[in-house]
Chimera marker file (.cmm) of the C-alpha trace (Angstrom):
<marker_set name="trace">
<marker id="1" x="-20.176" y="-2.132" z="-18.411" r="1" g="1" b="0" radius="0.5"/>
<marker id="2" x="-19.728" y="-3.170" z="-14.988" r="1" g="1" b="0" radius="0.5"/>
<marker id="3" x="-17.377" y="-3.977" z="-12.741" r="1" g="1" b="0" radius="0.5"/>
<marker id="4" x="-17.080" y="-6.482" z="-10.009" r="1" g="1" b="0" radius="0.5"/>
<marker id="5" x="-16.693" y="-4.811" z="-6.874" r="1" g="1" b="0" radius="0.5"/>
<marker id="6" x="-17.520" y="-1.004" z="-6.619" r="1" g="1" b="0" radius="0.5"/>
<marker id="7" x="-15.629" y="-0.213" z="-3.001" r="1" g="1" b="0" radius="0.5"/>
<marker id="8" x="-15.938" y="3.277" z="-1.189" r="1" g="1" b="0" radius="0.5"/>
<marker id="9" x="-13.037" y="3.187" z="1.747" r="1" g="1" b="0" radius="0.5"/>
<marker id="10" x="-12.003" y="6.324" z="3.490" r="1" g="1" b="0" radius="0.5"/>
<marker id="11" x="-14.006" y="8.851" z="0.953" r="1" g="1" b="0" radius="0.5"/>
<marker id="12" x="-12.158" y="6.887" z="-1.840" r="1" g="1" b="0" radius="0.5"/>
<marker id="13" x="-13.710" y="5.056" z="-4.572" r="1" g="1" b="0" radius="0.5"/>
<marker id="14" x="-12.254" y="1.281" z="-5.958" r="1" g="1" b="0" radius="0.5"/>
<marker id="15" x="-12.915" y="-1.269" z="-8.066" r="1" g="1" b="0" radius="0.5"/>
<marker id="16" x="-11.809" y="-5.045" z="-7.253" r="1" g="1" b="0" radius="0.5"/>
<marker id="17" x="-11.439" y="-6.794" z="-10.394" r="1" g="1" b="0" radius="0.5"/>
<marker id="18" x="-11.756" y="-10.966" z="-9.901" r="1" g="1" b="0" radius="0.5"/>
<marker id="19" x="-9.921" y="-12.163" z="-12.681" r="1" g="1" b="0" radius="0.5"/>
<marker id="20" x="-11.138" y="-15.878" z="-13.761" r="1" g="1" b="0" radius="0.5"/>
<marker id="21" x="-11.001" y="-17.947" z="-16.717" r="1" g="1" b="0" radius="0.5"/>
<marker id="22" x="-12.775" y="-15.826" z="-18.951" r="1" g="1" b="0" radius="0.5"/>
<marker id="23" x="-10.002" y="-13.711" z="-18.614" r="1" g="1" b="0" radius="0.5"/>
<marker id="24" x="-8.181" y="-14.437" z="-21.742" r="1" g="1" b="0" radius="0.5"/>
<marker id="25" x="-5.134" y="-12.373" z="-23.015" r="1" g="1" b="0" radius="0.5"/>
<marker id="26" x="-7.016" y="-11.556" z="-26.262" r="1" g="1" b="0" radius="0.5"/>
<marker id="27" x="-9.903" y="-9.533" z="-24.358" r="1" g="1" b="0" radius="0.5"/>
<marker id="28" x="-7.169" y="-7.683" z="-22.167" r="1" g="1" b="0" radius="0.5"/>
<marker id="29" x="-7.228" y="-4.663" z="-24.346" r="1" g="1" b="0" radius="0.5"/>
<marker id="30" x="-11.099" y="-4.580" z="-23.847" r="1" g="1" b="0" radius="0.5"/>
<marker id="31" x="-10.501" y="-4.729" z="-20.232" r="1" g="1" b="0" radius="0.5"/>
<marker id="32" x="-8.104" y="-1.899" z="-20.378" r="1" g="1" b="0" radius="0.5"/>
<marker id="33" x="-10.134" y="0.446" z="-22.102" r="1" g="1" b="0" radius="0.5"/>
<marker id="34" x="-12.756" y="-0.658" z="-19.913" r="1" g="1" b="0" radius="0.5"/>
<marker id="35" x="-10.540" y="0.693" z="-17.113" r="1" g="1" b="0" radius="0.5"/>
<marker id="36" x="-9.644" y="3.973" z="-18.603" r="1" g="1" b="0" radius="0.5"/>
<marker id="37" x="-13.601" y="4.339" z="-18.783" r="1" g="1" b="0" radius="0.5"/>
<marker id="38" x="-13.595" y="4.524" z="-15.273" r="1" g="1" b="0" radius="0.5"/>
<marker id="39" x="-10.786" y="6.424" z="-14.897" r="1" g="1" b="0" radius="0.5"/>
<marker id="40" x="-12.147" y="9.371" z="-16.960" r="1" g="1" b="0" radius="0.5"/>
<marker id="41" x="-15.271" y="9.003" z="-14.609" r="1" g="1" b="0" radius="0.5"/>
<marker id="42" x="-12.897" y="9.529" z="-11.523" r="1" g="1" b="0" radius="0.5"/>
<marker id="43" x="-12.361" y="5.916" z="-10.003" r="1" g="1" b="0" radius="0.5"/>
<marker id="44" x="-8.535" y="6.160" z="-10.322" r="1" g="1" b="0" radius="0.5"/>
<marker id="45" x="-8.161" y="2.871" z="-8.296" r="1" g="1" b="0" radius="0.5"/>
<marker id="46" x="-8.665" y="-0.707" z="-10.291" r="1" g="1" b="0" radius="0.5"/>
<marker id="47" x="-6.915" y="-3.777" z="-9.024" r="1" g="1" b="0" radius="0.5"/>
<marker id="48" x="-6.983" y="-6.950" z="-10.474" r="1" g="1" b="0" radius="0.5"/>
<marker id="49" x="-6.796" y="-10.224" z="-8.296" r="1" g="1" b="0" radius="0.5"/>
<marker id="50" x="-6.965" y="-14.001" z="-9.881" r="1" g="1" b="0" radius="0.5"/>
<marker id="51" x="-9.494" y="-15.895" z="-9.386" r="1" g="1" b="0" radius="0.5"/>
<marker id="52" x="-7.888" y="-18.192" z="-7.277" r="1" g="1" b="0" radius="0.5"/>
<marker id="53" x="-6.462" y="-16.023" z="-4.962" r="1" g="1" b="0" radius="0.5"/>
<marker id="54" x="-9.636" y="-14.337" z="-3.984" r="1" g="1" b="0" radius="0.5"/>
<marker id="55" x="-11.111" y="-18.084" z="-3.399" r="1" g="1" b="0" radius="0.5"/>
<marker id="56" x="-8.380" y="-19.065" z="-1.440" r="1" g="1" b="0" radius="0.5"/>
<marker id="57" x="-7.423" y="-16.217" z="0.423" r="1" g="1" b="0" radius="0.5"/>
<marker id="58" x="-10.357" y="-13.708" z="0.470" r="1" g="1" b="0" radius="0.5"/>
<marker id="59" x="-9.468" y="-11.643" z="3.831" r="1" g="1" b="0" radius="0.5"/>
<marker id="60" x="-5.810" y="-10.784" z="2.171" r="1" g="1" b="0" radius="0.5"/>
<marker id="61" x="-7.445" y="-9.690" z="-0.945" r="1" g="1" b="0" radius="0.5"/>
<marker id="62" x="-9.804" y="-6.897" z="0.790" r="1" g="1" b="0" radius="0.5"/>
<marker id="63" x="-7.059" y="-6.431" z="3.236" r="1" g="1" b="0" radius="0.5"/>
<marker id="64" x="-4.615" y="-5.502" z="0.016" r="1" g="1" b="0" radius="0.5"/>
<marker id="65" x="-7.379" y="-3.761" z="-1.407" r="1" g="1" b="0" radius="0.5"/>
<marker id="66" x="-8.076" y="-1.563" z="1.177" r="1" g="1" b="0" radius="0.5"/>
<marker id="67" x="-4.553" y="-0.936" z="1.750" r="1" g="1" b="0" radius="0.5"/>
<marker id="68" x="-4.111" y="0.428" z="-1.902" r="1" g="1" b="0" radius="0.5"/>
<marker id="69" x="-6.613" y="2.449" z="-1.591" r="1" g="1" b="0" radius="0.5"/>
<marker id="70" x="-5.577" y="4.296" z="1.543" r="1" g="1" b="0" radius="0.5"/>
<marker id="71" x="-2.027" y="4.502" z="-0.097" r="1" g="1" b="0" radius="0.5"/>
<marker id="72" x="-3.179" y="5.819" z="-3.871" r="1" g="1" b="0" radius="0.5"/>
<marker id="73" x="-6.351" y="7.800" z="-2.632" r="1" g="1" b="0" radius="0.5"/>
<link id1="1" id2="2" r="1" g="1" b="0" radius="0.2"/>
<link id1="2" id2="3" r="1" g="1" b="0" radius="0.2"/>
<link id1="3" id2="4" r="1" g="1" b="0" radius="0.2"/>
<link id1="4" id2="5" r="1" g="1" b="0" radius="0.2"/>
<link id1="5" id2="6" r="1" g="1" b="0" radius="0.2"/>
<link id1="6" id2="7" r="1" g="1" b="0" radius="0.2"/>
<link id1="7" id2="8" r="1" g="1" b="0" radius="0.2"/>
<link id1="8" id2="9" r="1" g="1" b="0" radius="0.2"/>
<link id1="9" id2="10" r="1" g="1" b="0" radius="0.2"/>
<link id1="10" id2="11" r="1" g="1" b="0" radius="0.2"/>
<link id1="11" id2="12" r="1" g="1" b="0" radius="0.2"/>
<link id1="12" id2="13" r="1" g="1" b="0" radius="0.2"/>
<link id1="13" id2="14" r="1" g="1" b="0" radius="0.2"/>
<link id1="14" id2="15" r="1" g="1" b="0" radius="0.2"/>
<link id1="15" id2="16" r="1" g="1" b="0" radius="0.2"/>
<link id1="16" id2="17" r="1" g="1" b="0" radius="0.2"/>
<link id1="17" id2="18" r="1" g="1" b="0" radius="0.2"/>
<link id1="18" id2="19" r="1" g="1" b="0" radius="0.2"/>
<link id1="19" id2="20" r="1" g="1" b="0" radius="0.2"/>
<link id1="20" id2="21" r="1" g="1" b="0" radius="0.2"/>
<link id1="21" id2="22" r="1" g="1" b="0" radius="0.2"/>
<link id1="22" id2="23" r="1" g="1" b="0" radius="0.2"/>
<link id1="23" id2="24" r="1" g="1" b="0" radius="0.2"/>
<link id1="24" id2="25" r="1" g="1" b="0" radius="0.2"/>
<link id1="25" id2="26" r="1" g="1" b="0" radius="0.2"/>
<link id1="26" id2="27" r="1" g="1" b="0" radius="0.2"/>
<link id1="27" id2="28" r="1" g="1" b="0" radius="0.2"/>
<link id1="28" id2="29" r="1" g="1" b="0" radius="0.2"/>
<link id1="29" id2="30" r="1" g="1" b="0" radius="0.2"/>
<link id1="30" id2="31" r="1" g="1" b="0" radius="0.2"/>
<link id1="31" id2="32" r="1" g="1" b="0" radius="0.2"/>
<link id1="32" id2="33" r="1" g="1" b="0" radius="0.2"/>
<link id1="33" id2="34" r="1" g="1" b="0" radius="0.2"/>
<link id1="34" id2="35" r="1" g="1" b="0" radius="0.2"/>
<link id1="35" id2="36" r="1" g="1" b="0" radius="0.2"/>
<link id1="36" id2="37" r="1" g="1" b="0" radius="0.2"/>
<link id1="37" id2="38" r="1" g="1" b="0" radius="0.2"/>
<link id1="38" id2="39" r="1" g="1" b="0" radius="0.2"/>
<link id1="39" id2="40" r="1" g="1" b="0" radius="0.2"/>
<link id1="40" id2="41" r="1" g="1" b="0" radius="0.2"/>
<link id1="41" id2="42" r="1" g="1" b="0" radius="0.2"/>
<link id1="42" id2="43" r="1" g="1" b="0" radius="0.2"/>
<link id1="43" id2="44" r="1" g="1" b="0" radius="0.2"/>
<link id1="44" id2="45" r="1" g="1" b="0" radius="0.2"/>
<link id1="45" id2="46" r="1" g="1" b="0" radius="0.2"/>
<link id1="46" id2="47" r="1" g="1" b="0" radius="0.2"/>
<link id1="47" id2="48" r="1" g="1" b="0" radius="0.2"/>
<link id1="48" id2="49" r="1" g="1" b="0" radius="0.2"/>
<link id1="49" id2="50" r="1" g="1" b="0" radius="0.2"/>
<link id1="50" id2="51" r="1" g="1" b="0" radius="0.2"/>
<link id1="51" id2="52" r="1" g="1" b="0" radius="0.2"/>
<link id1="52" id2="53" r="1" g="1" b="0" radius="0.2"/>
<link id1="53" id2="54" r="1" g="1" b="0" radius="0.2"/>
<link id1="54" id2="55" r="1" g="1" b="0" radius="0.2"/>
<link id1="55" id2="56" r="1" g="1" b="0" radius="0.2"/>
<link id1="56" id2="57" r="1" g="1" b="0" radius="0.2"/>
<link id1="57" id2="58" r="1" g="1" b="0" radius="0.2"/>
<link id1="58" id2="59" r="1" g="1" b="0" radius="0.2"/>
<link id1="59" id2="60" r="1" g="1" b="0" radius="0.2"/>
<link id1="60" id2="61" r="1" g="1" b="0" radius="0.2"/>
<link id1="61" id2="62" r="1" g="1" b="0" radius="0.2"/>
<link id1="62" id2="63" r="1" g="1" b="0" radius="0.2"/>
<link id1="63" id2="64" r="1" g="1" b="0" radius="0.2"/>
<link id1="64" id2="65" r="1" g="1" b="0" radius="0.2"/>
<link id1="65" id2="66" r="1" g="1" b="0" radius="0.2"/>
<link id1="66" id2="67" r="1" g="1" b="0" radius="0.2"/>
<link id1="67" id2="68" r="1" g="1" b="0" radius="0.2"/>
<link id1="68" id2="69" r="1" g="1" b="0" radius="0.2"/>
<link id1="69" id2="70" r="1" g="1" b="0" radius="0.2"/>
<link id1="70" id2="71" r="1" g="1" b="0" radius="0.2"/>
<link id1="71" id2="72" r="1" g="1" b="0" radius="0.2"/>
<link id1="72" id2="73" r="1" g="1" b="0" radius="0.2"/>
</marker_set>
């Protein structure tokens, strides 16, 4: 398993999750047990972004990111 971006902010672990066109609704309960994976292993933060908006807009998606984290953590 891996994931697409492992981010440590503040002390606080993350994953950023680029969602393309692979992403298909029938492998989105493989995703989510993909995510509680990671959750048992103590990264309690996973976002997912599209595709699209990380091309198109890649400062706002860190930015969010980031912004999550220091809220959640």
């Amino acid at each position: 398993m891996e994931a697409d971006f492992f981010v440590l902010y503040e002390g606080k672990w993350g994953i950023l999750e680029v969602d393309g066109p692979s992403h298909k609704p029938e492998s989105r309960v493989n995703e989510q047990e993909r995510d509680r994976l990671f959750q048992h292993n103590g990264i309690g933060i996973i976002q997912r972004f599209t595709h699209s908006k990380c091309e198109q807009h890649p400062d706002d998606v860190v930015e969010e990111f980031l912004q999550i984290i220091k809220k959640i953590g």
